[in-house]
C-alpha positions as CSV (number, residue, x, y, z in Angstrom):
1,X,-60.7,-13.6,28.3
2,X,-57.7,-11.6,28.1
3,X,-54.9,-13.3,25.5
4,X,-51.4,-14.2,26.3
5,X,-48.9,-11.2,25.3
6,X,-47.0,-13.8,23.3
7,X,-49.6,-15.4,21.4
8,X,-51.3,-12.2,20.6
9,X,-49.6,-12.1,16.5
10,X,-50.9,-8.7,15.7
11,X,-49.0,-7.2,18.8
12,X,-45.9,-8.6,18.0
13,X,-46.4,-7.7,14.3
14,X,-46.8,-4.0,15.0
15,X,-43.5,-4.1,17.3
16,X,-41.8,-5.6,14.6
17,X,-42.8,-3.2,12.0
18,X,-42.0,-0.3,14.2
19,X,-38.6,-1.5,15.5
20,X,-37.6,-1.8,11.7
21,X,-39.5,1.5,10.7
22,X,-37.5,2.9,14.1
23,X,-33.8,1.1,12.9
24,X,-34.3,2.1,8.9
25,X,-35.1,6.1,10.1
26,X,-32.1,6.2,12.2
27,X,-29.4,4.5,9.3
28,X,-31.8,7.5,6.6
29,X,-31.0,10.2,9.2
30,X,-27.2,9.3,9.6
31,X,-26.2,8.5,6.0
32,X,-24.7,11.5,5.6
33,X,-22.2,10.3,8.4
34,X,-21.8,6.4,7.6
35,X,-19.1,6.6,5.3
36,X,-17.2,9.0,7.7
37,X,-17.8,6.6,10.2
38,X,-16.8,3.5,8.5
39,X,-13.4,5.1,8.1
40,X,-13.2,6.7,11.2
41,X,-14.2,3.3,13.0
42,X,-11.4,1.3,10.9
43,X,-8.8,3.9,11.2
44,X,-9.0,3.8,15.2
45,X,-9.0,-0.3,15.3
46,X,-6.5,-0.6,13.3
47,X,-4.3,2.0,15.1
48,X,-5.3,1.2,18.7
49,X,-1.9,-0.3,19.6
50,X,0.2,2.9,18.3
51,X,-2.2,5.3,20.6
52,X,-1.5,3.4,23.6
53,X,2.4,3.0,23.6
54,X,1.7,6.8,22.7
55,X,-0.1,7.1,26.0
56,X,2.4,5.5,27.8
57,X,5.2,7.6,26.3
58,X,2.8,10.8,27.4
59,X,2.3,9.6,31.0
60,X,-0.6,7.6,30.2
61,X,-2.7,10.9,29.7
62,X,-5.2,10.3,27.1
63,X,-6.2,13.9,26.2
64,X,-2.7,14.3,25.0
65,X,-1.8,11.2,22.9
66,X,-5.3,11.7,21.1
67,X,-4.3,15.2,20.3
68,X,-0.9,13.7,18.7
69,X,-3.0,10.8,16.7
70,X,-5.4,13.7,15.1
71,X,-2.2,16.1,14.6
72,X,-1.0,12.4,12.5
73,X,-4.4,12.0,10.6
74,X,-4.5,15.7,9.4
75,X,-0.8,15.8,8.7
76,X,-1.5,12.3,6.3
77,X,-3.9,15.2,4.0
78,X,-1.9,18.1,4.7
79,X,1.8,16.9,3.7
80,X,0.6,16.1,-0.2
81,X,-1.4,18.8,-0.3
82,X,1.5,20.9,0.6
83,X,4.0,19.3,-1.6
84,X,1.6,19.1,-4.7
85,X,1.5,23.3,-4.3
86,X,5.0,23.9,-3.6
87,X,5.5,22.0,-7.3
88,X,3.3,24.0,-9.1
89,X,4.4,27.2,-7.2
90,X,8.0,26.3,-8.3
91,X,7.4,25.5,-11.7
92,X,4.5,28.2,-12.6
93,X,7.1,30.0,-14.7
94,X,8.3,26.6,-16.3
95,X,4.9,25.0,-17.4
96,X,4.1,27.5,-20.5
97,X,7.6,27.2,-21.3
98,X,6.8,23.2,-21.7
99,X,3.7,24.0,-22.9
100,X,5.2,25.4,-26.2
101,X,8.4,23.4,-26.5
102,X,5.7,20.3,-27.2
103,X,5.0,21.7,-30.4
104,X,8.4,21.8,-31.6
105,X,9.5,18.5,-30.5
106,X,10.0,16.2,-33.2
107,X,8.0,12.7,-33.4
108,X,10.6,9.8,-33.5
109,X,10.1,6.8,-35.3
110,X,9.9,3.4,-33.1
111,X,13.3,1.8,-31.7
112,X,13.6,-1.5,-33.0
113,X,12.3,-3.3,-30.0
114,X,9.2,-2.3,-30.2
115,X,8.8,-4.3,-32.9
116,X,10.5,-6.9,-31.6
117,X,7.7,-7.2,-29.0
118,X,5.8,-10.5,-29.6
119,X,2.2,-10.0,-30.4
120,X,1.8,-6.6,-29.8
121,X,5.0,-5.3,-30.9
122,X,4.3,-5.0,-34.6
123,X,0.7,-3.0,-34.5
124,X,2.1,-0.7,-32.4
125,X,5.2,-0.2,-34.4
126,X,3.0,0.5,-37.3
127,X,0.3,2.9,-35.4
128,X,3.6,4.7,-33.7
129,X,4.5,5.3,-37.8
130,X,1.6,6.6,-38.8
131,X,1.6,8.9,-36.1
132,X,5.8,9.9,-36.8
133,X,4.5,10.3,-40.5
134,X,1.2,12.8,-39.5
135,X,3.2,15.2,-37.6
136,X,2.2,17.5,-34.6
137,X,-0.6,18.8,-36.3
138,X,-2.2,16.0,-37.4
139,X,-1.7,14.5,-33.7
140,X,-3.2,17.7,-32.3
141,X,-6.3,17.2,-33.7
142,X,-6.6,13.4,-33.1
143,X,-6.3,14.5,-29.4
144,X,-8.1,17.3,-29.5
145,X,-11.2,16.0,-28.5
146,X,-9.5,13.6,-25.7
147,X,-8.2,17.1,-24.4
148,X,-11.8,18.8,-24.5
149,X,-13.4,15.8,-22.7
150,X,-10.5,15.3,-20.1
151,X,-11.0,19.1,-19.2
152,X,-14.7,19.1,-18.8
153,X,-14.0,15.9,-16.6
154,X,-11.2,17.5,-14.3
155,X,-13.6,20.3,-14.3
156,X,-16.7,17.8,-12.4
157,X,-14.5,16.9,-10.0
158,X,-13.1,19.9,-8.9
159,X,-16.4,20.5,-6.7
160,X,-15.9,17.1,-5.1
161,X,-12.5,18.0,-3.9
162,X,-14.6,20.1,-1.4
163,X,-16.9,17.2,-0.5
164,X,-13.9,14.9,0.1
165,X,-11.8,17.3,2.5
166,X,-15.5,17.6,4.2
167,X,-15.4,14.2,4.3
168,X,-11.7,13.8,5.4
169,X,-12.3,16.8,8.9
170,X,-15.6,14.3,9.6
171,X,-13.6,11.5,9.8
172,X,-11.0,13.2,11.6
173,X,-13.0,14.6,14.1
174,X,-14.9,11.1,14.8
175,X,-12.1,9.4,15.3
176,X,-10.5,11.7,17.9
177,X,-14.3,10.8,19.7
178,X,-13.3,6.9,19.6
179,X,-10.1,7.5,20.6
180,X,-10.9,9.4,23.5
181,X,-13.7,7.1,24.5
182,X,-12.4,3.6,23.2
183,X,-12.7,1.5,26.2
184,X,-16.6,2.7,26.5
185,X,-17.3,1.8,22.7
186,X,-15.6,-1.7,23.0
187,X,-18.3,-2.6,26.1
188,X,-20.8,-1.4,24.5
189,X,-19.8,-3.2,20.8
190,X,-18.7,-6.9,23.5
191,X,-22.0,-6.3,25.5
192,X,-24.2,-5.9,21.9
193,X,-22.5,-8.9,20.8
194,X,-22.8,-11.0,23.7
195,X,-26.4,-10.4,24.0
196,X,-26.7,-11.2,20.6
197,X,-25.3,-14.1,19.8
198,X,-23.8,-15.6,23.4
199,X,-20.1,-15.8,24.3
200,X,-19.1,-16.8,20.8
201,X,-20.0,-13.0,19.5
202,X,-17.9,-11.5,21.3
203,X,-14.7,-13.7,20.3
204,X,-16.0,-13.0,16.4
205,X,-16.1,-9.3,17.5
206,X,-12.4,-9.4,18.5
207,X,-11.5,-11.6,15.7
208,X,-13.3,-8.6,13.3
209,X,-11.1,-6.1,15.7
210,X,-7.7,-8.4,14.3
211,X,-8.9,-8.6,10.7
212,X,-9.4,-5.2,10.3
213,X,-5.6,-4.6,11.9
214,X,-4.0,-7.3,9.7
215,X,-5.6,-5.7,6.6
216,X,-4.6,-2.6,7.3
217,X,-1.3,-3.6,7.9
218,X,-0.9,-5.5,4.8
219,X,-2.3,-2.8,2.5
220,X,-0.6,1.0,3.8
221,X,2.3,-0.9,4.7
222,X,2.4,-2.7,1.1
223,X,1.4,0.5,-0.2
224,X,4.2,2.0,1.3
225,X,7.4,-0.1,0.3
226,X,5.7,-0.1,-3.4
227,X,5.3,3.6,-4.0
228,X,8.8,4.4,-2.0
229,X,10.4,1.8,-4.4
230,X,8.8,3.4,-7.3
231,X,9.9,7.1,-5.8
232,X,13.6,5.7,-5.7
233,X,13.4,4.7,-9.5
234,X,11.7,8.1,-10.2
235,X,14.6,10.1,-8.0
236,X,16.9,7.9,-10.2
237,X,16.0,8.4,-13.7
238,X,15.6,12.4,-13.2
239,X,11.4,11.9,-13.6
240,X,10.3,16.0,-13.0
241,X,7.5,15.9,-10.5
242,X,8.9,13.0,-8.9
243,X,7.3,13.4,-5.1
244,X,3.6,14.2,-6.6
245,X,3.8,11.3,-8.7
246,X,5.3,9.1,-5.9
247,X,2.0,10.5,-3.2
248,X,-0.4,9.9,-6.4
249,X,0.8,6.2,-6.5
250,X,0.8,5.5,-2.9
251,X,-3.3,6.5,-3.3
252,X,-3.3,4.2,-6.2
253,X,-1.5,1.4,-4.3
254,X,-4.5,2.1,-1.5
255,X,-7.2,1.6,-3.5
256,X,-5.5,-1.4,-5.0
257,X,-4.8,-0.4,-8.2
258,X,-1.6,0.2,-8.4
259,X,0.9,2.4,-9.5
260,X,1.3,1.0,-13.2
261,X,-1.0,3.8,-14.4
262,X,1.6,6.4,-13.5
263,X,4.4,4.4,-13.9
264,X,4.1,3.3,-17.4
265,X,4.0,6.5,-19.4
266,X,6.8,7.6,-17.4
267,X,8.6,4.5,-18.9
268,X,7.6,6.3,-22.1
269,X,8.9,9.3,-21.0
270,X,12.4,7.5,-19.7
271,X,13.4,6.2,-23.0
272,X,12.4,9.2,-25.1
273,X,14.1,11.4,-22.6
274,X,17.2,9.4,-21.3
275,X,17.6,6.6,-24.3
276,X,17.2,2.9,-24.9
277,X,19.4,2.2,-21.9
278,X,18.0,4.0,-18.9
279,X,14.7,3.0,-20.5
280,X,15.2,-0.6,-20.2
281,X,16.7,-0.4,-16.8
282,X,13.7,1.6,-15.5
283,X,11.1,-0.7,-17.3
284,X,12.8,-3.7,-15.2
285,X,12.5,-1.6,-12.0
286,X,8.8,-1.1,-12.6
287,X,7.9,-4.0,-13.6
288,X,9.4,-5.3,-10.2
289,X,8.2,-2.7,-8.0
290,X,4.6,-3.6,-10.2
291,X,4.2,-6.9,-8.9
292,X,6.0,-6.7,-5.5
293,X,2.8,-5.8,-3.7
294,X,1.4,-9.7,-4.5
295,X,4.4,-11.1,-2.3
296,X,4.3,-8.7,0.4
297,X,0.6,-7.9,0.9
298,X,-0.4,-11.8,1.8
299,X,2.2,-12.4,3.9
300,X,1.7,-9.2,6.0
301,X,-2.0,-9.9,6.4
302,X,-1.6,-13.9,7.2
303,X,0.8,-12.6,10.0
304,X,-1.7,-10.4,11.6
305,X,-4.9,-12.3,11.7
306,X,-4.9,-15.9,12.1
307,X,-7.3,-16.7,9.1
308,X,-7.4,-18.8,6.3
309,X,-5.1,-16.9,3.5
310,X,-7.9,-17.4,0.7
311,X,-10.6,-15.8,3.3
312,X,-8.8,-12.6,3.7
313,X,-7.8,-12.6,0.0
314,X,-11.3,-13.0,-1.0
315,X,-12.4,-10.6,1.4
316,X,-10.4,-7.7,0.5
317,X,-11.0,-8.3,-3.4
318,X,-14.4,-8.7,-3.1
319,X,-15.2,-5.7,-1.0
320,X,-12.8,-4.0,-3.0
321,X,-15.4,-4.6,-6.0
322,X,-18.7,-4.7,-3.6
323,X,-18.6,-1.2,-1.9
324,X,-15.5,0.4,-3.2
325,X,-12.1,0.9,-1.0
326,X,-13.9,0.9,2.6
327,X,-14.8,-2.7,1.5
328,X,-11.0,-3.2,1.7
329,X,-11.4,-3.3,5.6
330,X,-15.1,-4.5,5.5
331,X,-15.2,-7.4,3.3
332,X,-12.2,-9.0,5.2
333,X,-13.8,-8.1,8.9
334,X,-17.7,-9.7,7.4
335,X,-15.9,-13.0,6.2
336,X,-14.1,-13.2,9.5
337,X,-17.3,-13.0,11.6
338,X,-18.8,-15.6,9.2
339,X,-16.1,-17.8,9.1
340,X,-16.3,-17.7,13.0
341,X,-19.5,-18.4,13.7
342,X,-20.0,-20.9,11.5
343,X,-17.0,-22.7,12.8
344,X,-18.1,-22.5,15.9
345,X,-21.9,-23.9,15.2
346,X,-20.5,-27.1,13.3
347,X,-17.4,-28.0,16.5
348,X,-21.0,-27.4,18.6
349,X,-22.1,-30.5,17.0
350,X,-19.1,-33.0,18.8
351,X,-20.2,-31.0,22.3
352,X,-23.6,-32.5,22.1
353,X,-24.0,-36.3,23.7
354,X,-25.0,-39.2,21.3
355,X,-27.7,-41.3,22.2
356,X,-26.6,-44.2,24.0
């Protein structure tokens, strides 16, 4: 007696295991190419509009508006890179000049605000004495070691500056693939999701497609406003280096972190260099341009996807810690699917007839 294909449990086991064996090969063999893809994947959904308005501008040929959208992506690695050279090029001659006027400079003693600070005001008054009272030398060798290890850290990630423009052209060059063939991957991703999970997968895939857009609005255009702010109050208080510094805290402002790391020694620098005045000004300027980016970025995102405010917030904070800056785009986009399935299964429950 031959037994019934679906009741033979040692068949179906063996399928199982080799379908999983089959799907965990295929994720081991393209690793190398899943982070690449995860950007490359966000990038194009979220900048699917602006490629077709410049199709339509082109005459609605494809081949040429991707060409313009991959000219854009390598121009957004290119234009800092540029700048950050053209500084040091133009200021090769200056740097050992600063180099030794550092050791001159005299150590002032705190301005009387400091001190004035509550809490923290008088322990750093006092430190900021000890160190006036040391001298250079004495503050050389305190930082001596700080130097040592700082250099032996730049000097690690110099060979992942390689990796990362590796990293970059892959990304590039899979994203000019999606754009060129964009209609083909959305019926494959609708038809995957249908089959999946019924008419109600493909809505949660196109609700995904507007998370990912409203994040990324929010966050580079956030990032954007705060780090040209921050540029303008550089420009203003005569900050050297002030277009490198404003490109380093548009990154920051990406990854969410801000630009308060860059901006607050340059208040340092402002009131030793310009006086209590300009100081003060520029210490109210950063402290607005600091917090700006929690009034704008919410507001951006709740107008692009038409989610719960606290989802998307959660989502882009907790993928932020989860898996690092891609999570920015993920967390948001696996909330959303959540959120819209499961709203969907509990409204199933008033289609279905009560018992008379």
């Amino acid at each position: 007696m031959q037994r019934d294909a679906g009741t033979d449990l040692p068949r179906t086991t063996l399928q199982l295991l080799f379908i999983g064996v089959l799907i965990a090969s295929s994720c081991w063999i393209l690793s190398p190419f899943l982070t690449a893809s995860s950007w490359a994947g966000t990038i194009v959904v979220a900048t699917w509009p602006i490629l077709l308005h410049i199709q339509s501008w082109l005459g609605n040929r494809r081949g040429f508006a991707v060409a313009v959208m991959t000219i854009i992506l390598l121009l957004v690695l290119l234009v800092p890179l540029y700048f950050g050279i053209s500084a040091i090029v133009e200021n090769a001659e200056r740097i050992p000049q600063w180099s030794q006027s550092l050791t001159t400079l005299p150590i002032p003693q705190p301005p009387a605000w400091v001190e004035g600070l509550p809490g923290i005001g008088p322990p750093i008054a006092v430190h900021w004495r000890e160190i006036a009272a040391a001298g250079r030398e004495d503050l050389a060798s305190r930082l001596a070691p700080y130097a040592r290890a700082t250099l032996v850290w730049f000097v690690a990630q110099v060979g992942n500056v390689g990796m990362l423009f590796l990293q970059f052209l892959l990304t590039v060059i899979i994203a000019a693939i999606l754009y060129a063939n964009g209609e083909t991957a959305t019926r494959g991703i609708d038809l995957f999701a249908v089959r999946l999970a019924g008419p109600r997968g493909k809505n949660a895939v196109h609700l995904a497609a507007q998370a990912v857009r409203a994040v990324a609005l929010g966050v580079v255009l956030t990032a954007g406003i705060q780090s040209a702010l921050c540029g303008i109050g550089l420009a203003v208080a005569g900050v050297p280096f002030a277009v490198i510094l404003t490109a380093a805290m548009f990154m920051l402002a990406i990854a969410q972190i801000g630009p308060m790391p860059i901006l607050v020694p340059t208040i340092v620098w402002v009131y030793w260099a310009e006086g209590t005045a300009w100081g003060t000004v520029f210490l109210i300027w950063a402290i607005f341009c600091g917090v700006i980016d929690n009034v704008i970025r919410p507001l951006l995102i709740k107008r692009g996807a038409h989610l719960p405010l606290l989802l998307i917030f959660g989502g882009v904070i907790g993928g932020l810690i989860a898996i690092g800056v891609i999570g920015l785009f993920i967390g948001p986009v696996v909330l959303a699917v959540a959120y819209t399935l499961l709203a969907d299964w509990v409204s199933a429950a008033d289609e279905v007839p009560q018992p008379v």
